[in-house]
N, CA, C and O atoms as a Tripos MOL2 file, in Angstrom:
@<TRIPOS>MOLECULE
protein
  272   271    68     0     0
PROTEIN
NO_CHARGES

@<TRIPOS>ATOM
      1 N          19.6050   86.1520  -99.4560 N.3       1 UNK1
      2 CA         18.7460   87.3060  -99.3320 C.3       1 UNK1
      3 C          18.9480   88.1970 -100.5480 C.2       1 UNK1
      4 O          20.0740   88.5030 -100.9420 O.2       1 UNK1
      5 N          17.7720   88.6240 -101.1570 N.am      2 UNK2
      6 CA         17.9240   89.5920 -102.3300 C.3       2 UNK2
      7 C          17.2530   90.5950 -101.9050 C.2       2 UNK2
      8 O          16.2730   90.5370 -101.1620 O.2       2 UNK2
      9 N          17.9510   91.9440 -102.5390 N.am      3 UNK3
     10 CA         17.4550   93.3980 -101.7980 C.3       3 UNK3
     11 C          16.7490   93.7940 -102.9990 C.2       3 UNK3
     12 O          17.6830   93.8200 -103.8010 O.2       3 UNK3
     13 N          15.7040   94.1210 -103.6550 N.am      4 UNK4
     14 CA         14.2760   94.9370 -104.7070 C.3       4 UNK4
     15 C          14.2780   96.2950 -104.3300 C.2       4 UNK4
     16 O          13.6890   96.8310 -103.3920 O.2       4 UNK4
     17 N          15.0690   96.8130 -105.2440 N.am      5 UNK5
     18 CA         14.5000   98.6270 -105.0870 C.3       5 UNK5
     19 C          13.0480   98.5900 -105.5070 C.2       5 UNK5
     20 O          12.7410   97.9330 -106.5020 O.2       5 UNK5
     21 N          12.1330   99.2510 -104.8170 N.am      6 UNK6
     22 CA         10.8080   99.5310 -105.2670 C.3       6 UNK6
     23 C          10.5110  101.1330 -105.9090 C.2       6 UNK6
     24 O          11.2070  102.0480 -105.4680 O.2       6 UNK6
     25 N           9.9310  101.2970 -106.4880 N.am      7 UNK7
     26 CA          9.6670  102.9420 -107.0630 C.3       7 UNK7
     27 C           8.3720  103.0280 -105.8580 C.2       7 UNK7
     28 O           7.6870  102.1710 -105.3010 O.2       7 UNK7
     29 N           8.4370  104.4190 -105.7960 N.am      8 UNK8
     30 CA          6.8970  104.5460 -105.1670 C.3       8 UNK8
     31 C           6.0880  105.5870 -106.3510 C.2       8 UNK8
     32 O           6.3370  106.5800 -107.0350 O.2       8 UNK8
     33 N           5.1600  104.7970 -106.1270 N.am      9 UNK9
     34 CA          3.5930  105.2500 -106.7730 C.3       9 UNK9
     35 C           2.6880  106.1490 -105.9880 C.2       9 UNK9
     36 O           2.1430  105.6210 -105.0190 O.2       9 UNK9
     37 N           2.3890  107.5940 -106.2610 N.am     10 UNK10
     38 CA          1.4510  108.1250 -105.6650 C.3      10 UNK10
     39 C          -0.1930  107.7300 -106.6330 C.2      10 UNK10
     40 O          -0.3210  107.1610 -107.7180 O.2      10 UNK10
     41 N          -1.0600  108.2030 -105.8660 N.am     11 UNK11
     42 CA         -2.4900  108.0450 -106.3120 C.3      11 UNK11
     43 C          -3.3120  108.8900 -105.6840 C.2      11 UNK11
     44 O          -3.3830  109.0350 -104.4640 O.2      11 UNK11
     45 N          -3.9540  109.4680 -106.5260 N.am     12 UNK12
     46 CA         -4.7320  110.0660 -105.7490 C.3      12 UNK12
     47 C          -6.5590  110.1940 -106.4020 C.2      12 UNK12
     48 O          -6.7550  110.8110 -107.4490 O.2      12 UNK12
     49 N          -7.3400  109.7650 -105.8990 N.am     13 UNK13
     50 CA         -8.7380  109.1520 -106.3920 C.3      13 UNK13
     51 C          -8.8620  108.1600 -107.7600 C.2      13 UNK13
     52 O          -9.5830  108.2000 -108.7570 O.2      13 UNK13
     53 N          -7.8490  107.2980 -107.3230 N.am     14 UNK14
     54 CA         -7.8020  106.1200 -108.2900 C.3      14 UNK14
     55 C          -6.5920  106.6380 -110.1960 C.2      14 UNK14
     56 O          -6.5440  106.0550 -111.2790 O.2      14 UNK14
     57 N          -5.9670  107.7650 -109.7490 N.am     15 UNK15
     58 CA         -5.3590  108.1690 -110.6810 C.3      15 UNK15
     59 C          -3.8480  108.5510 -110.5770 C.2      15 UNK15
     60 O          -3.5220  109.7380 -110.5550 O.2      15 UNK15
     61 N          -2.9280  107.5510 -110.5140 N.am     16 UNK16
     62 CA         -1.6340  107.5110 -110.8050 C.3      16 UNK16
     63 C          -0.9260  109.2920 -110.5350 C.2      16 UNK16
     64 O          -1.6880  110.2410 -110.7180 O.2      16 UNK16
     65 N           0.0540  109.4610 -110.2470 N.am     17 UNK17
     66 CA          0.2530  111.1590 -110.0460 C.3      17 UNK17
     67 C           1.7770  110.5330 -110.6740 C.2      17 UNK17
     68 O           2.4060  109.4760 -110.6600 O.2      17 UNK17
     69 N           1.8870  111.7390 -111.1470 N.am     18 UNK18
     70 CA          3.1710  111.9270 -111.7820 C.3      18 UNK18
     71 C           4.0850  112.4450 -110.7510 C.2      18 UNK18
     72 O           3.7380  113.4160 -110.0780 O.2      18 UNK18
     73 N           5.6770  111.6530 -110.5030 N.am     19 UNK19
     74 CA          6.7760  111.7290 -109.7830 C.3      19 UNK19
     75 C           8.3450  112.4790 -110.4440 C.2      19 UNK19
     76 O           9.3460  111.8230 -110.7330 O.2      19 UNK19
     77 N           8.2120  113.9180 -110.5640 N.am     20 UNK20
     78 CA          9.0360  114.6280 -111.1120 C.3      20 UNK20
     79 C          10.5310  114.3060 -110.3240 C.2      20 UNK20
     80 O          10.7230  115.1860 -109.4850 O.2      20 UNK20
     81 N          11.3720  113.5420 -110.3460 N.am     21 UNK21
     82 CA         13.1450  113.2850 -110.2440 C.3      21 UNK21
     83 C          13.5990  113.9810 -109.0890 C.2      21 UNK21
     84 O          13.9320  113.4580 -108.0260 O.2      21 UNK21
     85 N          13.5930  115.0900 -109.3390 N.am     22 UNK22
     86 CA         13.7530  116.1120 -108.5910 C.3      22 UNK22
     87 C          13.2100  116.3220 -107.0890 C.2      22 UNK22
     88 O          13.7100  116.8760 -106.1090 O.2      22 UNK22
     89 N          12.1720  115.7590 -107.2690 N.am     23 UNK23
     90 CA         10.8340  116.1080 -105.9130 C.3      23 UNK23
     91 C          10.7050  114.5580 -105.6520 C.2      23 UNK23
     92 O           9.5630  114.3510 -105.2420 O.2      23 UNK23
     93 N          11.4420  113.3730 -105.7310 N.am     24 UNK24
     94 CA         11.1440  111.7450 -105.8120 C.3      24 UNK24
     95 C          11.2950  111.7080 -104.1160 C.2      24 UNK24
     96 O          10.4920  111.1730 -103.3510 O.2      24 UNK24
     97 N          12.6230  112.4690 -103.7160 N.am     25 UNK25
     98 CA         12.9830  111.9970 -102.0570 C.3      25 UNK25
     99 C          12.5850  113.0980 -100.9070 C.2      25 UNK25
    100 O          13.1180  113.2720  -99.8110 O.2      25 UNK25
    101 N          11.4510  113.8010 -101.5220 N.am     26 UNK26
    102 CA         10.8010  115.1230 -100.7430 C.3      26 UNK26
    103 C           9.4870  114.9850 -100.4620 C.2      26 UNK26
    104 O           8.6980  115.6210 -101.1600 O.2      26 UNK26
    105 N           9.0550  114.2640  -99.5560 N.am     27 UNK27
    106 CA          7.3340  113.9360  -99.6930 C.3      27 UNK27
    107 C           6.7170  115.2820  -99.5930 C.2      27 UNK27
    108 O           5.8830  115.5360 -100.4620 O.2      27 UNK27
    109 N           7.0290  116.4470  -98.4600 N.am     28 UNK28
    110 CA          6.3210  117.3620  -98.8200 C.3      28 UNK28
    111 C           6.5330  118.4460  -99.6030 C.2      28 UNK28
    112 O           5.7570  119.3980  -99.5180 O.2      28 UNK28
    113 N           7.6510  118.4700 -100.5150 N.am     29 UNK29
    114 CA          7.4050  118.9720 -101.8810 C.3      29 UNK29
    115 C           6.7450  118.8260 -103.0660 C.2      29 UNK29
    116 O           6.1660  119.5430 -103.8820 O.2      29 UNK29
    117 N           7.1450  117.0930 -102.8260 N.am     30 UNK30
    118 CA          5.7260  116.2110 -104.0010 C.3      30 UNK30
    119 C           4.6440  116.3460 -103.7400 C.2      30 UNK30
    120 O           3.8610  116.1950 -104.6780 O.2      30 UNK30
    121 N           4.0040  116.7220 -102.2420 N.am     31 UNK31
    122 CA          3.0080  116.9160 -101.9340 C.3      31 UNK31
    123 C           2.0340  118.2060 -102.5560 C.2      31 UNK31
    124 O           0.9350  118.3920 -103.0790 O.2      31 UNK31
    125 N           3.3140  118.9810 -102.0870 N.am     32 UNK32
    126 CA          3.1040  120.3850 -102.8520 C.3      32 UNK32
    127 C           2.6220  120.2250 -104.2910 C.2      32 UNK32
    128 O           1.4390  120.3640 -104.6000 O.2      32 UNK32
    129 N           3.4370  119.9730 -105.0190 N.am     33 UNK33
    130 CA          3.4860  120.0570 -106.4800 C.3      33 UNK33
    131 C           2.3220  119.0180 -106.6190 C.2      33 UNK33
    132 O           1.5830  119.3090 -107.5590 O.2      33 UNK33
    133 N           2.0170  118.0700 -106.0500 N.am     34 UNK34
    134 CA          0.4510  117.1320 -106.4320 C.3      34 UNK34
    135 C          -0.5160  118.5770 -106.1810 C.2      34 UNK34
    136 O          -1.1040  119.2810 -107.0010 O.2      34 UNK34
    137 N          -0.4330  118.6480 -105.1180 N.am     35 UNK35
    138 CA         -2.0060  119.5740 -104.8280 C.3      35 UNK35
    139 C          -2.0260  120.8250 -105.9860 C.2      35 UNK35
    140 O          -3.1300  121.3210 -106.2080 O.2      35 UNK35
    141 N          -0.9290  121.3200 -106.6840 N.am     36 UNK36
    142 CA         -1.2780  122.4240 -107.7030 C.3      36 UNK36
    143 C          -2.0460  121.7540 -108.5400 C.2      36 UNK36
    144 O          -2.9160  122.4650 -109.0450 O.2      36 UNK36
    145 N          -2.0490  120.5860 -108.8940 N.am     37 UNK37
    146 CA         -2.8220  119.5410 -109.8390 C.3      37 UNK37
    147 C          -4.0490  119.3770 -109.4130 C.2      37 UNK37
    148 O          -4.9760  119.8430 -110.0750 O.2      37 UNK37
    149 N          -4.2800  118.6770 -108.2160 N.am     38 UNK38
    150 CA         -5.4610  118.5680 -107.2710 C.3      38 UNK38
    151 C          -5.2750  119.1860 -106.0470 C.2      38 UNK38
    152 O          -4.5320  118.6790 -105.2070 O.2      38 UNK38
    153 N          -6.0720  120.5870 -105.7790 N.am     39 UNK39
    154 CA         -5.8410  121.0400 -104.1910 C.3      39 UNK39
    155 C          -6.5540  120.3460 -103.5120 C.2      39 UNK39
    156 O          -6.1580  120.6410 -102.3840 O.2      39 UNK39
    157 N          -7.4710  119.4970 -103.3630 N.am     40 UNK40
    158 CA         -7.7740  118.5920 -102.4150 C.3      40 UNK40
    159 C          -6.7420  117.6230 -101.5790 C.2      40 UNK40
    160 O          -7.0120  117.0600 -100.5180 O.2      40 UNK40
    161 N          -5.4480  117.5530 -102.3260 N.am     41 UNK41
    162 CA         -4.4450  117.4480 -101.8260 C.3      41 UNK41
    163 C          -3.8780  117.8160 -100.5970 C.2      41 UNK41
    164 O          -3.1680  117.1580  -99.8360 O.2      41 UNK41
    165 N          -4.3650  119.1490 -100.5030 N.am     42 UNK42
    166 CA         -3.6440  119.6930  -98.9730 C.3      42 UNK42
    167 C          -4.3900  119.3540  -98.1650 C.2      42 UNK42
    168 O          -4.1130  119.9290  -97.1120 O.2      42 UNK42
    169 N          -5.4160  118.5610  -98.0410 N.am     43 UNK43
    170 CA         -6.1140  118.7280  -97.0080 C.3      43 UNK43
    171 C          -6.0860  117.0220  -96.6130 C.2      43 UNK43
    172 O          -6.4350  116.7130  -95.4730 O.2      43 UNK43
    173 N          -5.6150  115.8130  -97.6880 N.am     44 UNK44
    174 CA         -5.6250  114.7390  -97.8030 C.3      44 UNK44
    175 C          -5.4210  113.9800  -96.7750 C.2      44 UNK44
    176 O          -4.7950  114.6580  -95.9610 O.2      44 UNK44
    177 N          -5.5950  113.0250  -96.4020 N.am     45 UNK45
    178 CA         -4.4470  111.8200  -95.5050 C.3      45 UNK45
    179 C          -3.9060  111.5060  -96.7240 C.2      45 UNK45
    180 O          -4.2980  111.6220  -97.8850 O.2      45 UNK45
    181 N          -2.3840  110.8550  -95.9120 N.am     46 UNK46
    182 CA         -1.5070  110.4370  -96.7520 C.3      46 UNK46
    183 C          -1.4640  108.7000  -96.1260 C.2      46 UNK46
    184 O          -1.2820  108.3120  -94.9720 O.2      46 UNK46
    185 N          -1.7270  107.8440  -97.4860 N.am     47 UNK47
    186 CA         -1.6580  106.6320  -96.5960 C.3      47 UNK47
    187 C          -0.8780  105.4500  -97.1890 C.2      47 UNK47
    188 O          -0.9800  105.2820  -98.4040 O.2      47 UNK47
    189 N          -0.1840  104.6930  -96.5440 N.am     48 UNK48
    190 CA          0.8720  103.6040  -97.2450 C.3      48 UNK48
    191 C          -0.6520  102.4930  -97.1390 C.2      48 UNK48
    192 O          -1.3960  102.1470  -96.2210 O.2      48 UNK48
    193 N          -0.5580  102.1800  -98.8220 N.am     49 UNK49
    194 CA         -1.2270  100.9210  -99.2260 C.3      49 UNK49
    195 C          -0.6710   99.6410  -99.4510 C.2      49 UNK49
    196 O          -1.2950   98.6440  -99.8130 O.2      49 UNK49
    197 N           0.4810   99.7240  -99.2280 N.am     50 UNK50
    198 CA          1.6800   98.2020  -99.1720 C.3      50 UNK50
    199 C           2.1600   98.5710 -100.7220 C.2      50 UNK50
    200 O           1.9110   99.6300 -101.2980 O.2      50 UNK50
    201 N           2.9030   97.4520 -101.2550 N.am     51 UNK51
    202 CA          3.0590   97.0770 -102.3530 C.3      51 UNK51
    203 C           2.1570   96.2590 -103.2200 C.2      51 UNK51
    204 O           1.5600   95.2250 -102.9220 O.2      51 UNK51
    205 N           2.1760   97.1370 -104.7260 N.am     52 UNK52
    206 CA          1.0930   96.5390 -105.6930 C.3      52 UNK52
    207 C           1.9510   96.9390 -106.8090 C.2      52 UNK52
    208 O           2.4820   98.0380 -106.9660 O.2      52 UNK52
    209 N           2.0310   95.7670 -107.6700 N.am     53 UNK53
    210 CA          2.1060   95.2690 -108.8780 C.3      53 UNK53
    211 C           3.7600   95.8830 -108.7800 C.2      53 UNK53
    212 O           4.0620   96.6710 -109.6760 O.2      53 UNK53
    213 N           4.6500   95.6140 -107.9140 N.am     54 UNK54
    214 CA          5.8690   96.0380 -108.1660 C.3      54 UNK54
    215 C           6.5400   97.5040 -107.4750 C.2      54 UNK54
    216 O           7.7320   97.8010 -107.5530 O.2      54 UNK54
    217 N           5.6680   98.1840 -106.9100 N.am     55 UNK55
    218 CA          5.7210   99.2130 -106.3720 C.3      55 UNK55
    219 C           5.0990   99.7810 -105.3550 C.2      55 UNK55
    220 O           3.8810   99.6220 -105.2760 O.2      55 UNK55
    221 N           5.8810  100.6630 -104.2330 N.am     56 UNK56
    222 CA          5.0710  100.7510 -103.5490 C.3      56 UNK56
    223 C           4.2750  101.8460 -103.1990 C.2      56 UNK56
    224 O           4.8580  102.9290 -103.1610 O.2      56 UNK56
    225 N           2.8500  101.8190 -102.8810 N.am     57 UNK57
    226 CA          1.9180  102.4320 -103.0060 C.3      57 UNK57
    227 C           1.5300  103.6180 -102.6080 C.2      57 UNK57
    228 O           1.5630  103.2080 -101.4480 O.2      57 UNK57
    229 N           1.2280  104.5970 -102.4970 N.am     58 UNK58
    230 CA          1.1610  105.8160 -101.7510 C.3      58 UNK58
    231 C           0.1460  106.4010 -101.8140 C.2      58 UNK58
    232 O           0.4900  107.4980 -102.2550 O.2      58 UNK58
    233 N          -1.4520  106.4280 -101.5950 N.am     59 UNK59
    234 CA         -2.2910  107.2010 -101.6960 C.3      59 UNK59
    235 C          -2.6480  108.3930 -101.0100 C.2      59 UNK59
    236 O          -2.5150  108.3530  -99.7870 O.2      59 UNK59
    237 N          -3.1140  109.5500 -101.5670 N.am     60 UNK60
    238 CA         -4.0400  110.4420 -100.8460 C.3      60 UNK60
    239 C          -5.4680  110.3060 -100.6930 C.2      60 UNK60
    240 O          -6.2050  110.4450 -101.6690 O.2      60 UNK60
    241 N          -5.7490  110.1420  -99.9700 N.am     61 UNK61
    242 CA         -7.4270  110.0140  -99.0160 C.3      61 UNK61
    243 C          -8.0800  111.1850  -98.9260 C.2      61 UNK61
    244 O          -7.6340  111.8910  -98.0220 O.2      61 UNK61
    245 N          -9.3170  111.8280  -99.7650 N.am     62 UNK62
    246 CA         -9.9880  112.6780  -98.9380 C.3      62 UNK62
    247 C         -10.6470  112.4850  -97.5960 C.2      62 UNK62
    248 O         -11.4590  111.6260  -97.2530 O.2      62 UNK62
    249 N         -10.0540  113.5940  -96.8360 N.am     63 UNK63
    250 CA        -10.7900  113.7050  -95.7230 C.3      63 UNK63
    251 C         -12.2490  113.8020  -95.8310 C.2      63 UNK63
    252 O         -12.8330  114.2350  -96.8240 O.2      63 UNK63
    253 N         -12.7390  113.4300  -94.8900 N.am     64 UNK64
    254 CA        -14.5820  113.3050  -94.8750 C.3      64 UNK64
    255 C         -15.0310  113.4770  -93.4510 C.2      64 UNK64
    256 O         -14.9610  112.5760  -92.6150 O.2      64 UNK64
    257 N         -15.4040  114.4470  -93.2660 N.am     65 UNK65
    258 CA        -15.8490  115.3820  -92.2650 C.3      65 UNK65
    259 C         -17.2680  116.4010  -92.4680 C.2      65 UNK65
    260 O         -18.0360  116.5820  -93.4130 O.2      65 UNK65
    261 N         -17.1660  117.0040  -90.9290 N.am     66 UNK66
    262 CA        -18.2540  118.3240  -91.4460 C.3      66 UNK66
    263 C         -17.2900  119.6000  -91.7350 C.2      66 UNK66
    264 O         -16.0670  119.7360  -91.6880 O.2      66 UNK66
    265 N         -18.0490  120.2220  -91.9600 N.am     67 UNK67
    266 CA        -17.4900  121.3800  -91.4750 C.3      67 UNK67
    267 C         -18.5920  122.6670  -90.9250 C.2      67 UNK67
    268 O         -19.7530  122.8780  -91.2770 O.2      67 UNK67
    269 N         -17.8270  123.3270  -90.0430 N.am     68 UNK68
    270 CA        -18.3800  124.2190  -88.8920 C.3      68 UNK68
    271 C         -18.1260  123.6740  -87.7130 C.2      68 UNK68
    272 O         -18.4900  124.2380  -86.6810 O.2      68 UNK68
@<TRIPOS>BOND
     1     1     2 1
     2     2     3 1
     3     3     4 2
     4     3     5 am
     5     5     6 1
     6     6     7 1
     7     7     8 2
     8     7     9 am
     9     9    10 1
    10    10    11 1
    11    11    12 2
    12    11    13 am
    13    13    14 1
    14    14    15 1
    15    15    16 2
    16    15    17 am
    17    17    18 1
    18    18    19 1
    19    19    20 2
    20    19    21 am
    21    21    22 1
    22    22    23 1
    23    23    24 2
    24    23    25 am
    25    25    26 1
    26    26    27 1
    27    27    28 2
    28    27    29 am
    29    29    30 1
    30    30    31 1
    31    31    32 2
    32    31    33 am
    33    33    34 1
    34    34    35 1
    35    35    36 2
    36    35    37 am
    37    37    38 1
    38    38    39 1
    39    39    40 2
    40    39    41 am
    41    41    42 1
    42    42    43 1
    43    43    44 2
    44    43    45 am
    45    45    46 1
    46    46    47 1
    47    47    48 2
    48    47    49 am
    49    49    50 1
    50    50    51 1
    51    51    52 2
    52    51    53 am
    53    53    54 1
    54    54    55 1
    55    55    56 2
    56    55    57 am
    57    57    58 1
    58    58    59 1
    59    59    60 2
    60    59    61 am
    61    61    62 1
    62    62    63 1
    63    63    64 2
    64    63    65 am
    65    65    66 1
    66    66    67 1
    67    67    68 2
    68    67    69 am
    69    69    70 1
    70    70    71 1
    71    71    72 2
    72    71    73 am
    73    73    74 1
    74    74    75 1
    75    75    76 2
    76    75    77 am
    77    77    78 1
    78    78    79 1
    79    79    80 2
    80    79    81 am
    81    81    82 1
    82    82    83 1
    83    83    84 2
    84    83    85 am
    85    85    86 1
    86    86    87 1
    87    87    88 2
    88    87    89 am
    89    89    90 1
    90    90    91 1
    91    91    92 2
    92    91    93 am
    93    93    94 1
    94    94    95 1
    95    95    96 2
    96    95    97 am
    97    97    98 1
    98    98    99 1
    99    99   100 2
   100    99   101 am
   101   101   102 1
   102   102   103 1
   103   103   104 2
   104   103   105 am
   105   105   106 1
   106   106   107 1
   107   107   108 2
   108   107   109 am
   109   109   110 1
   110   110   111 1
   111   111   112 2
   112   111   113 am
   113   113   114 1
   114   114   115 1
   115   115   116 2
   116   115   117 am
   117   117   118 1
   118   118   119 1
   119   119   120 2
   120   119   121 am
   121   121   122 1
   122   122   123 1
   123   123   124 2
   124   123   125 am
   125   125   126 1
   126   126   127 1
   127   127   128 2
   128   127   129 am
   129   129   130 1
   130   130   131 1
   131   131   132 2
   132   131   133 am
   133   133   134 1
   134   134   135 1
   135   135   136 2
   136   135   137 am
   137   137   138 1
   138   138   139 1
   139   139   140 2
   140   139   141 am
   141   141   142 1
   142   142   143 1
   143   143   144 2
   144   143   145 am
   145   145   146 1
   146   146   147 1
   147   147   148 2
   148   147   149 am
   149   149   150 1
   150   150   151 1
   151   151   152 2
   152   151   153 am
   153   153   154 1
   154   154   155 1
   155   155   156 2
   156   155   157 am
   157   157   158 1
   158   158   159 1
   159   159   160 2
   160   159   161 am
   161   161   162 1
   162   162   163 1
   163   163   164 2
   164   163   165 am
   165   165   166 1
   166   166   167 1
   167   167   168 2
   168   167   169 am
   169   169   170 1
   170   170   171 1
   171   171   172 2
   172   171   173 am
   173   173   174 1
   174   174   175 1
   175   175   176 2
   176   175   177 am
   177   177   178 1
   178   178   179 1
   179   179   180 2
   180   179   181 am
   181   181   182 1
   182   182   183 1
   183   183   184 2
   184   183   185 am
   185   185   186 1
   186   186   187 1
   187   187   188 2
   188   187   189 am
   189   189   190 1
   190   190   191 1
   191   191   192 2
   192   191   193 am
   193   193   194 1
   194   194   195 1
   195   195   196 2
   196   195   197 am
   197   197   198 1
   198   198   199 1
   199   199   200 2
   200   199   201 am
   201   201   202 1
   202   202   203 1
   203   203   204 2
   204   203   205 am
   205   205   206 1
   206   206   207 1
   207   207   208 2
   208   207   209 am
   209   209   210 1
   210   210   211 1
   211   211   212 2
   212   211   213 am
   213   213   214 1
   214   214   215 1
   215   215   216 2
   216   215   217 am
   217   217   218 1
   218   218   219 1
   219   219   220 2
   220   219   221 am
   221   221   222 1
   222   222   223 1
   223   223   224 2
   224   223   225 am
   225   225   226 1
   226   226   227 1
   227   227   228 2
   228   227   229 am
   229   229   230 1
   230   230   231 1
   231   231   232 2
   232   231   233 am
   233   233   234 1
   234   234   235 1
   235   235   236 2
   236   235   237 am
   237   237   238 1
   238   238   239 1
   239   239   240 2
   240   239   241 am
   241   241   242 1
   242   242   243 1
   243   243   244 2
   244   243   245 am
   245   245   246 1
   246   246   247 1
   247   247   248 2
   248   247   249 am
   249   249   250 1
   250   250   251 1
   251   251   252 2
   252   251   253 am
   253   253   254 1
   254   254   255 1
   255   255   256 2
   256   255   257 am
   257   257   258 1
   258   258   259 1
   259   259   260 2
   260   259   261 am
   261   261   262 1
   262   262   263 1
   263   263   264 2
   264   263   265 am
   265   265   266 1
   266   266   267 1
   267   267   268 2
   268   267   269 am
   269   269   270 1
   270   270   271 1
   271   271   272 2
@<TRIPOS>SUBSTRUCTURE
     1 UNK1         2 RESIDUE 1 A UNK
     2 UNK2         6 RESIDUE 1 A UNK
     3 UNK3        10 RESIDUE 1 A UNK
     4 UNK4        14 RESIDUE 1 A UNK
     5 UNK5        18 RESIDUE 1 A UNK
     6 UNK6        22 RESIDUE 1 A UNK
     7 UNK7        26 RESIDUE 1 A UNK
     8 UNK8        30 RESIDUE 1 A UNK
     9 UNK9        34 RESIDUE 1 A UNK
    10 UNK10       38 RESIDUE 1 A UNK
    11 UNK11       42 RESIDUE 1 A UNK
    12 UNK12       46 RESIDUE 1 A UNK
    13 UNK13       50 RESIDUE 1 A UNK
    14 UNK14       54 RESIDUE 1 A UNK
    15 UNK15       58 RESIDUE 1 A UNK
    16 UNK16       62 RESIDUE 1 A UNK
    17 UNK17       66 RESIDUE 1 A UNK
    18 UNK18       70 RESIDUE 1 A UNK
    19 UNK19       74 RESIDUE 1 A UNK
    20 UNK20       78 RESIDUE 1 A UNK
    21 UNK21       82 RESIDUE 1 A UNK
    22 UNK22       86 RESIDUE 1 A UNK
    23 UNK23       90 RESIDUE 1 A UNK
    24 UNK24       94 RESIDUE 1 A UNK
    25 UNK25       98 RESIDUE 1 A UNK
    26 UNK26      102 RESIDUE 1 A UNK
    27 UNK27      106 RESIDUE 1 A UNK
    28 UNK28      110 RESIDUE 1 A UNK
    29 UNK29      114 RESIDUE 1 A UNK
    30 UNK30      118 RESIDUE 1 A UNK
    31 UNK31      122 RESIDUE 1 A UNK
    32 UNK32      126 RESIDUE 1 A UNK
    33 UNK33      130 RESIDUE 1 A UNK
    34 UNK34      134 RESIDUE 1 A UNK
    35 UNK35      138 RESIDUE 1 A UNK
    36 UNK36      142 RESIDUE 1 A UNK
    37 UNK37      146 RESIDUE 1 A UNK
    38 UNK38      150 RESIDUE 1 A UNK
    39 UNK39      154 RESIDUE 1 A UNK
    40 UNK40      158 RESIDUE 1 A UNK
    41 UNK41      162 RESIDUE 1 A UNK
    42 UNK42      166 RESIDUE 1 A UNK
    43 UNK43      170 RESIDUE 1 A UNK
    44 UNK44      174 RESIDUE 1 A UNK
    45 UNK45      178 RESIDUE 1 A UNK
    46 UNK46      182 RESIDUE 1 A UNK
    47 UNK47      186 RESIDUE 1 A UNK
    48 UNK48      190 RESIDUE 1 A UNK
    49 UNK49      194 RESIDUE 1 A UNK
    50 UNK50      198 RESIDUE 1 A UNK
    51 UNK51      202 RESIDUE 1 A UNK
    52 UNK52      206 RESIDUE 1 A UNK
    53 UNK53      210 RESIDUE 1 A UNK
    54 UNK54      214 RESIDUE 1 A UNK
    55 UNK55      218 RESIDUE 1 A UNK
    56 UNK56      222 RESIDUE 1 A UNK
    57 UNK57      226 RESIDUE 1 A UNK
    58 UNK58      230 RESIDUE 1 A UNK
    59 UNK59      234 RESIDUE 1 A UNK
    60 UNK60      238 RESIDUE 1 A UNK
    61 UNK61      242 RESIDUE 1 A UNK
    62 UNK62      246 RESIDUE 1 A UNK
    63 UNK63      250 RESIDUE 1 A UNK
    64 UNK64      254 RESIDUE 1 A UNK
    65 UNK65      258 RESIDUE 1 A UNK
    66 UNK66      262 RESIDUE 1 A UNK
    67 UNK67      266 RESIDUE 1 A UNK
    68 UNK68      270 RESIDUE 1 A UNK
């Protein structure tokens, strides 16, 4: 049996997000600090896409709704 550390990859509308060291083992701090970039962020699903190309995947989803 061999154990693979994986990095995780955020994404958010097909665009890679940058993972500051600091904020790597805090999802909702990284969360935080994504949405100052994109505030559509706060309002996102957060969704596990498996592993791709070595890492594993992490997207934000806009929600799609009405509103009122």
């Amino acid at each position: 049996m061999q154990i693979t550390q994986l990095a995780r990859t955020y994404r958010y509308d097909g665009i890679d997000l940058p993972v500051p060291p600091h904020l790597a083992d805090d999802r909702q701090a990284l969360r935080a600090y994504h949405a100052t970039l994109y505030p559509p962020i706060n309002n996102a699903e957060i969704v596990d896409a498996g592993v791709s190309d070595g890492a594993h995947l992490i997207e934000y989803r806009r929600t799609v709704g009405t509103k009122g």
